[in-house]
C-alpha positions, 0 to 999 in steps of 0.5 A: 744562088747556085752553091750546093753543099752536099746534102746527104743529111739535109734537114728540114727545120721548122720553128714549130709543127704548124709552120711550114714556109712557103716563101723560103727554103730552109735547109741544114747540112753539116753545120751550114744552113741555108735560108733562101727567099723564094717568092718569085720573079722578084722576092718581094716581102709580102706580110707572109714571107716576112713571118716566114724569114723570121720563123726560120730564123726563131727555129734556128735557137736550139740548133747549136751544130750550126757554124753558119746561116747563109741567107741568099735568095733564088732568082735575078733579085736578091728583094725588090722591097716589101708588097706594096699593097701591104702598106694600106690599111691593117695590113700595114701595121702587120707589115711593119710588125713582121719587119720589126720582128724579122730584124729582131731575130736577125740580131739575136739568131744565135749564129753568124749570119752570112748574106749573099746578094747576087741581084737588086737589093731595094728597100726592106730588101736592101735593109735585109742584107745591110742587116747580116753579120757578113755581107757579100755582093755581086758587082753588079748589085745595085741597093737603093730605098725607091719607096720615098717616090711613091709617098712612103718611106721604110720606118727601119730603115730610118732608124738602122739605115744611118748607123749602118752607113751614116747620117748624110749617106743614108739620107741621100738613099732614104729621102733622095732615093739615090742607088748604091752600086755594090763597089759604093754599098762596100765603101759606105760599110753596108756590105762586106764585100763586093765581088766579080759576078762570076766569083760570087759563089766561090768566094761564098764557098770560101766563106762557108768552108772556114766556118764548116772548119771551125767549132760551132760552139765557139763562133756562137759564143763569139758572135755573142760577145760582139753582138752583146757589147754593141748597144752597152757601155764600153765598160759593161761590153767588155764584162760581157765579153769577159763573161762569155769567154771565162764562163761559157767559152773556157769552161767547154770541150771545145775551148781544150781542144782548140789549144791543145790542137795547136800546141800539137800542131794538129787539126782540132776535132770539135765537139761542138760542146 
């Protein structure tokens, strides 16, 4: 993706001082991160650039100034699937692990996550962008599960792919490897939003301006409350919602802020605390 935030306070940010990424950039500025893949031509998810994708997002848990992590990729596809040479042998059950691990931390980063998908997204690469809070897509992306033509399917994706759009489509894409335009991954609920291909990055500037607006503090908390009450019971989801607001939310500099700004008709100025 070509969007730039200006950078005067770029940080590089690394899950611990032995891990540096080699398959992805990671950058911060002024409350927006930016991981992108970069494991050209096609991003394919080698056992390496999935631990990288999920130690970046593990570094991410004590950065409490991000509002958003914008996960994007560098080149023509957005991934073009797991390695295949990463299915034989010891190196398949890394691979499954580190996808495992990657989706994990997808679900709990403690940001909301916004993919941009600007080219193919196939396989593990289709359930990576399918598995962001927000997704927007060029028109001309196309997402697809090719791998039951070589004799493997996606265990992951057998698992999320139905509850992301449904039992008889996601068995039409895993076991028929049928191709999704982005126009038909927007109906079928995988992605938020398609898009014109050459709109594509201002309408992620769009999205990135209105999370840069707002308080850090408060979209973690709200993502916490949805993420949270997703996989309980309808009366323990709305206890935890009910947690996060009265016991984290309005107990914080942000929350006073936020209402005595509108009742000053004013624009609030966050704390992020």
């Amino acid at each position: 993706m070509a969007e730039q935030v200006e950078s005067t306070q770029d940080v590089d940010v690394y899950a611990s001082p032995d891990w540096k990424p080699r398959h992805v950039q990671l950058e911060t500025s002024r409350g927006i991160t930016r991981l992108t893949l970069n494991r050209p031509p096609a991003n394919v998810l080698s056992v390496e650039a999935l631990e990288d994708i999920c130690r970046a997002l593990e570094s991410l848990e004590y950065q409490r100034d991000v509002k958003l992590v914008v996960l994007a990729a560098s080149g023509k596809y957005f991934s073009a699937g797991l390695e295949l040479t990463d299915h034989i042998g010891d190196r398949g059950y890394l691979m499954i692990e580190w996808q495992r691990r990657v989706l994990e931390a997808l679900s709990k980063v403690d940001k909301p996550v916004l993919g941009v998908v600007a080219g193919p997204a196939l396989g593990a690469g289709c359930l990576l962008a399918g598995a962001c809070d927000m997704t927007l897509a060029s028109a001309s992306a196309k997402f697809a599960f090719p791998e039951i033509r070589g004799g493997v399917f996606n265990p992951m994706a057998a698992v999320l792919l139905p509850r992301m759009v449904g039992r008889k489509r996601a068995f039409e894409m895993l076991l028929g490897g049928a191709s999704l335009t982005a126009a038909d991954a927007e109906r079928a609920g995988l992605i938020t939003r398609a898009v014109a291909d050459d709109k594509l990055e201002a309408e992620v500037a769009l999205v990135v301006q209105r999370f840069g607006e707002s308080s850090a503090l408060v979209v973690q908390l709200a993502r916490r409350a949805v993420t949270g009450g997703l996989e309980r019971e309808h009366e323990e989801a709305v206890r935890h919602a009910e947690d996060a607001y009265l016991n984290q939310l309005m107990g914080s500099e942000d929350a006073a802020e936020g209402l005595r700004a509108i009742m000053e008709k004013r624009k609030p100025a966050w704390k992020d605390r």
